[in-house]
C-alpha positions as CSV (number, residue, x, y, z in Angstrom):
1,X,0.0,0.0,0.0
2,X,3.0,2.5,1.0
3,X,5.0,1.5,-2.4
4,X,1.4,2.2,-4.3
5,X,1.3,5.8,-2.7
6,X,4.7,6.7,-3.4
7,X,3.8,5.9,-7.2
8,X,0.5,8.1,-7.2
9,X,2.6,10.6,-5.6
10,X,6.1,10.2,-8.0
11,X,3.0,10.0,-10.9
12,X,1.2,13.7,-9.8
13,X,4.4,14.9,-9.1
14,X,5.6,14.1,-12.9
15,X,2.5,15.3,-14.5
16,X,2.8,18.7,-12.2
17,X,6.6,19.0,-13.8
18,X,5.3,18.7,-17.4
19,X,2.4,20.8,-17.1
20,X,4.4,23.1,-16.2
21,X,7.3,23.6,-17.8
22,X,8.0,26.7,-20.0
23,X,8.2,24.6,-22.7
24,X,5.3,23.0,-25.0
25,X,5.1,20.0,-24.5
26,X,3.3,17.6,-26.9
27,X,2.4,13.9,-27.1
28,X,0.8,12.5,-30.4
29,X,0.0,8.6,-31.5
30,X,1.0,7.0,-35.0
31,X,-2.5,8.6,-36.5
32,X,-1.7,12.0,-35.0
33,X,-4.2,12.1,-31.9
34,X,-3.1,14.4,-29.1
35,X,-2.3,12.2,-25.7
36,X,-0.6,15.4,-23.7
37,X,-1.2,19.1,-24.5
38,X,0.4,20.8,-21.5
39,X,-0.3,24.3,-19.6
40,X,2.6,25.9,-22.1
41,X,0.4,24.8,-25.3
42,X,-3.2,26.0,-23.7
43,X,-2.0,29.4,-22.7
44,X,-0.6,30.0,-25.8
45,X,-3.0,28.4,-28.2
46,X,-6.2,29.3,-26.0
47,X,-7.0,25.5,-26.7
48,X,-7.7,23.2,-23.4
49,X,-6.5,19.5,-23.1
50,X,-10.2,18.6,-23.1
51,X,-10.9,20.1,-26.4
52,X,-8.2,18.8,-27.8
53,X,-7.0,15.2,-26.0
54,X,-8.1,12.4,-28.2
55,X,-8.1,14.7,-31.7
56,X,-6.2,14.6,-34.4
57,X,-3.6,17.7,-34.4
58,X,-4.1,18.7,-37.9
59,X,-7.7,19.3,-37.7
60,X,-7.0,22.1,-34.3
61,X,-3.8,23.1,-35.8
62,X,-4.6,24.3,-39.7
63,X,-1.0,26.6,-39.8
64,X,1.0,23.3,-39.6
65,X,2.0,22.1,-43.2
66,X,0.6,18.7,-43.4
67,X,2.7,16.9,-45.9
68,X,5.7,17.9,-44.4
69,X,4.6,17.5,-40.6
70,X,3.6,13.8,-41.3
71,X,6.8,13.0,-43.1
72,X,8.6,14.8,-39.9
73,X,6.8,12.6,-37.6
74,X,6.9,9.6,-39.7
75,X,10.4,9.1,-39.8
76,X,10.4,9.6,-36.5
77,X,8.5,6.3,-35.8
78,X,10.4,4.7,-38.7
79,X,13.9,5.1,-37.2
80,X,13.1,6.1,-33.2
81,X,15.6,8.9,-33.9
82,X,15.0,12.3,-32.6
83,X,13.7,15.3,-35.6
84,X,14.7,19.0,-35.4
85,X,13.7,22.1,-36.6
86,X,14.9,25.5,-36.1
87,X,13.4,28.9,-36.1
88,X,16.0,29.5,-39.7
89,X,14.5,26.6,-41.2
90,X,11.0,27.2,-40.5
91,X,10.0,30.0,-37.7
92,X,7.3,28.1,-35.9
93,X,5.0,24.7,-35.7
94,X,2.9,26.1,-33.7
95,X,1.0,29.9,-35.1
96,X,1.1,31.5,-31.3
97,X,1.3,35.4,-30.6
98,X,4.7,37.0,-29.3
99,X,3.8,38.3,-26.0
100,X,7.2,38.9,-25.1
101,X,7.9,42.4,-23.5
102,X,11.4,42.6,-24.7
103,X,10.8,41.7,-28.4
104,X,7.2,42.7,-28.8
105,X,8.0,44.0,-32.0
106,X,7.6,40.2,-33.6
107,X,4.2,39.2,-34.7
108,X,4.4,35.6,-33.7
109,X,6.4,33.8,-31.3
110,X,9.9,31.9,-33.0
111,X,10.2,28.3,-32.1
112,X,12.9,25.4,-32.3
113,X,11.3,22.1,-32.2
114,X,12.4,18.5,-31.4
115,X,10.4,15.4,-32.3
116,X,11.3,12.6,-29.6
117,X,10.7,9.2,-30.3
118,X,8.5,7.5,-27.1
119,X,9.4,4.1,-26.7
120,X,6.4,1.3,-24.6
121,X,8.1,-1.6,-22.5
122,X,8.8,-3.6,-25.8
123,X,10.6,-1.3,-27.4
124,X,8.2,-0.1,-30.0
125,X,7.7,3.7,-30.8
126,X,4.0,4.1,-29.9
127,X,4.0,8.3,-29.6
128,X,5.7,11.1,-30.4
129,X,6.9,13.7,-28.4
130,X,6.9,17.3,-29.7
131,X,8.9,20.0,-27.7
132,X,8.7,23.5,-28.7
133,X,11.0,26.2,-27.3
134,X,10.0,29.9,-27.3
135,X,13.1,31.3,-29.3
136,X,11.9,34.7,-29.9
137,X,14.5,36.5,-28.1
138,X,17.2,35.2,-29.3
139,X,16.0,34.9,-33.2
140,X,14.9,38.9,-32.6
141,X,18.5,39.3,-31.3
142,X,20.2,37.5,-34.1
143,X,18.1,39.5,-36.7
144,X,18.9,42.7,-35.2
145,X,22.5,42.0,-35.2
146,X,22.1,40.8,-38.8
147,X,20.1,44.6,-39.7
148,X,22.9,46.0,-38.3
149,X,25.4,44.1,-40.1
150,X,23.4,44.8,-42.9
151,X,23.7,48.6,-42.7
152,X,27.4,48.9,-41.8
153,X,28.1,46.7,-44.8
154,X,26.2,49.6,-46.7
155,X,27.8,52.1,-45.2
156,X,31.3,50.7,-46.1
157,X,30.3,50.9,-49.7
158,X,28.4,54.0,-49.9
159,X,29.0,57.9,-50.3
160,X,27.8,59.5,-47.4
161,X,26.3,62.5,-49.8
162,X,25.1,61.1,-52.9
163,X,23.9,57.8,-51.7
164,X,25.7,56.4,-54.4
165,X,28.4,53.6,-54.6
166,X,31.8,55.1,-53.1
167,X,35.5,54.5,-54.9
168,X,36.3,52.1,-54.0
169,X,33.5,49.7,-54.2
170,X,32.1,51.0,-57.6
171,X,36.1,49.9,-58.6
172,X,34.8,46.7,-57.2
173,X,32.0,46.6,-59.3
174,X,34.1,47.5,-62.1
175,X,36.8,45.1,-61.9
176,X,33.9,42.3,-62.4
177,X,31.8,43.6,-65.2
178,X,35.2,43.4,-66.8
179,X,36.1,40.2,-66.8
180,X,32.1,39.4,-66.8
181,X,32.6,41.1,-70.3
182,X,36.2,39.3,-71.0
183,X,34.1,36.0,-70.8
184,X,30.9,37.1,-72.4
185,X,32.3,39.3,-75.3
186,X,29.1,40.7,-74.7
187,X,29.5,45.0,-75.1
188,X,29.4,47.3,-71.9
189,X,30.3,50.8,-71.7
190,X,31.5,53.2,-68.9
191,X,30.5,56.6,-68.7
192,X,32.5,59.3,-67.1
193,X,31.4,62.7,-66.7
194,X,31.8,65.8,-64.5
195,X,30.4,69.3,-63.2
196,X,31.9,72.3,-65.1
197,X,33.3,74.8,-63.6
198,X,32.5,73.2,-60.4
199,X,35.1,75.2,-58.2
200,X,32.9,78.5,-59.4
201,X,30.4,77.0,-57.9
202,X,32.2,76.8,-54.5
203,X,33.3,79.7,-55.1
204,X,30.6,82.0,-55.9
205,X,27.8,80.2,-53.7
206,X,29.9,78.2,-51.1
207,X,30.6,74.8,-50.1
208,X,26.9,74.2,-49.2
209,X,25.9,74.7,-52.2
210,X,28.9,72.7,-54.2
211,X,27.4,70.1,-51.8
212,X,23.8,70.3,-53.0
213,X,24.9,70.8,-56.8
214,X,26.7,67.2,-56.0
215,X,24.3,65.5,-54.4
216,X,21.0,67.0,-57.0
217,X,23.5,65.8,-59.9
218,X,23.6,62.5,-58.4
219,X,19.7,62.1,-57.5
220,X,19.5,63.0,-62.1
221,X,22.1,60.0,-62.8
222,X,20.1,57.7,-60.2
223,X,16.5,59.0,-61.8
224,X,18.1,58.3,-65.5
225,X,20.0,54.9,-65.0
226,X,18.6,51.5,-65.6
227,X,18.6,49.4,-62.1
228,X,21.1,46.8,-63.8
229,X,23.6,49.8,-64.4
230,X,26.6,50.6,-61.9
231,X,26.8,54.1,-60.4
232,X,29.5,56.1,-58.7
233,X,30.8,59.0,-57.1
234,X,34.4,58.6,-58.8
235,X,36.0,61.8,-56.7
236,X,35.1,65.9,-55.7
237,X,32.5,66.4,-58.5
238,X,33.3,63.5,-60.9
239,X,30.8,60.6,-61.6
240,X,31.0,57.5,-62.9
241,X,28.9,55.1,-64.3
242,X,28.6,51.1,-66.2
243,X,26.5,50.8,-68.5
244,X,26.3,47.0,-69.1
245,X,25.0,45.2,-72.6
246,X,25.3,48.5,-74.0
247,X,27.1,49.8,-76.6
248,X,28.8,53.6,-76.7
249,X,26.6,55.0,-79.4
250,X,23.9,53.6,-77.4
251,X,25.3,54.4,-74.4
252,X,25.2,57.8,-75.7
253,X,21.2,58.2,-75.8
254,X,21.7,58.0,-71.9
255,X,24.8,60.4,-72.0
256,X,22.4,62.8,-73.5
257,X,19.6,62.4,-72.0
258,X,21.2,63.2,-68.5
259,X,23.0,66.2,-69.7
260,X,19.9,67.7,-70.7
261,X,18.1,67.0,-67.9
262,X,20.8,68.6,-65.5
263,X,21.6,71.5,-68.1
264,X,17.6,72.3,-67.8
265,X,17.6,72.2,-63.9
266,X,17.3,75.3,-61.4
267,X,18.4,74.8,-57.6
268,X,17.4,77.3,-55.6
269,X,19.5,77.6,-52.6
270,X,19.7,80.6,-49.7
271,X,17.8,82.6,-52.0
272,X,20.3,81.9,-54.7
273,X,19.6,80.7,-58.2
274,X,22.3,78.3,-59.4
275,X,22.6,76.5,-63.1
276,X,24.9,74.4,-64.1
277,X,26.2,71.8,-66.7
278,X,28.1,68.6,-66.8
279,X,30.5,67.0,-69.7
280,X,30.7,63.5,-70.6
281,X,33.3,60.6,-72.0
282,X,32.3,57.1,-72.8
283,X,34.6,54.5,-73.7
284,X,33.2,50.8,-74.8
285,X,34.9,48.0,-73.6
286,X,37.2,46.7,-75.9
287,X,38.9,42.6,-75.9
288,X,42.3,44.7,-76.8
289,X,42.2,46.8,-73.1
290,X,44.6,44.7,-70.6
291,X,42.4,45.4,-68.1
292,X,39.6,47.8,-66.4
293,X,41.9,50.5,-65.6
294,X,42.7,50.6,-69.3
295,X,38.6,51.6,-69.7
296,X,38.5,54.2,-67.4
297,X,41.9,55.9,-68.5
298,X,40.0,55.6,-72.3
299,X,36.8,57.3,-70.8
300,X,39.0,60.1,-68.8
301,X,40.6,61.3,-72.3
302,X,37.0,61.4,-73.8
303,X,36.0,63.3,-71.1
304,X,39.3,65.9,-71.5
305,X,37.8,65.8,-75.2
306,X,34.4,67.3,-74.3
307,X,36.3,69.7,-71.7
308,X,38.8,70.9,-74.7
309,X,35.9,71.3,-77.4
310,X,33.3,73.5,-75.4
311,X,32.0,71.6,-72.6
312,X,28.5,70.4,-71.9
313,X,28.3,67.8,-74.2
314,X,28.9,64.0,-74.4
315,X,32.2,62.4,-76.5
316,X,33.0,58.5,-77.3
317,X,36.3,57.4,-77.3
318,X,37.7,56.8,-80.2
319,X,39.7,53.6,-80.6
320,X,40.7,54.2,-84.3
């Protein structure tokens, strides 16, 4: 009678751990009927073990992907090994609210999950056990640091007042469309053009408003460029850009359109009314250029060209 109590009380005592623990806790059978649905599960599904005990878990639980969830538990009773999945993988089995007060920006609460095998006395896998871990902080966390990540990579590659690629990354850039276009043979062209008479600019109006010219300049190349095209502030007031599957007297429908569209701009700054116009080189790609720098030295000269011959116009390179 004494050994009989201590098992009722070892028994209560167990269930009392599971029902518990800040962890769902699930038991299902080989046709997916719920045996255990703990206190976790019912707070956060507002579904009571005696709703649910003795029903299939598909039919109360309509997020979970069925295909995949019975091959999951399936090959758990095939092989009585243990399944995972991870908030990366898949964010949640279970569709429950985030009621976290740290990350209560997430919608829904993250969850890893283990599948464990449940073994009766002959050493047959009769049930399933599904555990499921409220991640959220950490996945929140780890997606933060990721954002962040993110924008400091940006940064690093960025000019702080056009918003276009800096130097040194646009060279980047470069560097691969050239030997994209050594394999491909197929035609690119680079576009390099500047403000004239910038330092009059600076001069006359001030730094601000060299800064705004810069930075309105860059907003036109931005609004003209295709999204496939690679923009960049090259140096000062001198812009470059790659133009790729494009030929230079193609190329130079864009060159023109963009120095129209600056030559016809106003800025109106501390009262001030400023005009201004750029000049442009293009040089194609070419298979005799030993490499991208070769492109850009090309481009430079046409550019000199358009400076020499009046400015505010657009001139190709010529490779004859």
């Amino acid at each position: 009678m004494t050994q009989d109590l201590a098992s009722i009380k070892e028994f209560h005592w167990l269930i009392d751990m599971i029902q518990n623990l800040d962890v769902g806790l699930v038991v299902i059978d080989r046709e997916l009927r719920v045996q255990v649905w703990n206190t976790f599960m019912e707070n956060h599904s507002g579904c009571s073990p005696t709703d649910i005990i003795g029903n299939k878990l598909l039919d109360f639980c309509r997020d979970i992907p069925a295909d995949w969830f019975k091959r999951k538990v399936e090959s758990v009773f095939l092989l009585n090994h243990r399944a995972f999945t991870t908030w990366e993988q898949r964010p949640y089995l279970f569709k429950f609210k985030n009621y976290r007060p740290i990350t209560g920006i997430a919608e829904f609460m993250y969850q890893d999950v283990t599948l464990i095998p449940l073994t009766s006395a002959d050493g047959e896998v009769k049930q399933v056990g599904i555990l499921v871990y409220d991640v959220t902080d950490m996945a929140m966390n780890k997606r933060e640091l990721q954002s962040v990540n993110h924008s400091l990579e940006s940064l690093s590659r960025t000019d702080h007042l056009t918003q276009l690629n800096n130097r040194g990354y646009w060279e980047e850039q470069m560097q691969a469309e050239f030997a994209r276009f050594q394999r491909s043979k197929r035609p690119s062209t680079l576009v390099m053009f500047d403000i004239d008479h910038f330092k009059q600019v600076n001069d006359n109006y001030g730094h601000q408003a060299g800064d705004e010219v810069i930075r309105i300049t860059a907003q036109q190349l931005t609004e003209c460029k295709r999204n496939t095209d690679i923009a960049g502030r090259y140096g000062g007031e001198e812009f470059v850009v790659i133009l790729d599957d494009t030929t230079a007297k193609s190329s130079m429908i864009f060159a023109e359109r963009l120095r129209k569209k600056i030559e016809a701009l106003i800025i109106e700054h501390e009262c001030e009314t400023i005009k201004f116009t750029i000049s442009l080189g293009l040089a194609e790609f070419d298979p005799l250029m030993n490499d991208y720098h070769q492109a850009i030295e090309y481009a430079d000269q046409a550019l000199y060209k358009a400076k020499q011959t009046g400015r505010n116009r657009s001139v190709i390179y010529d490779l004859e």
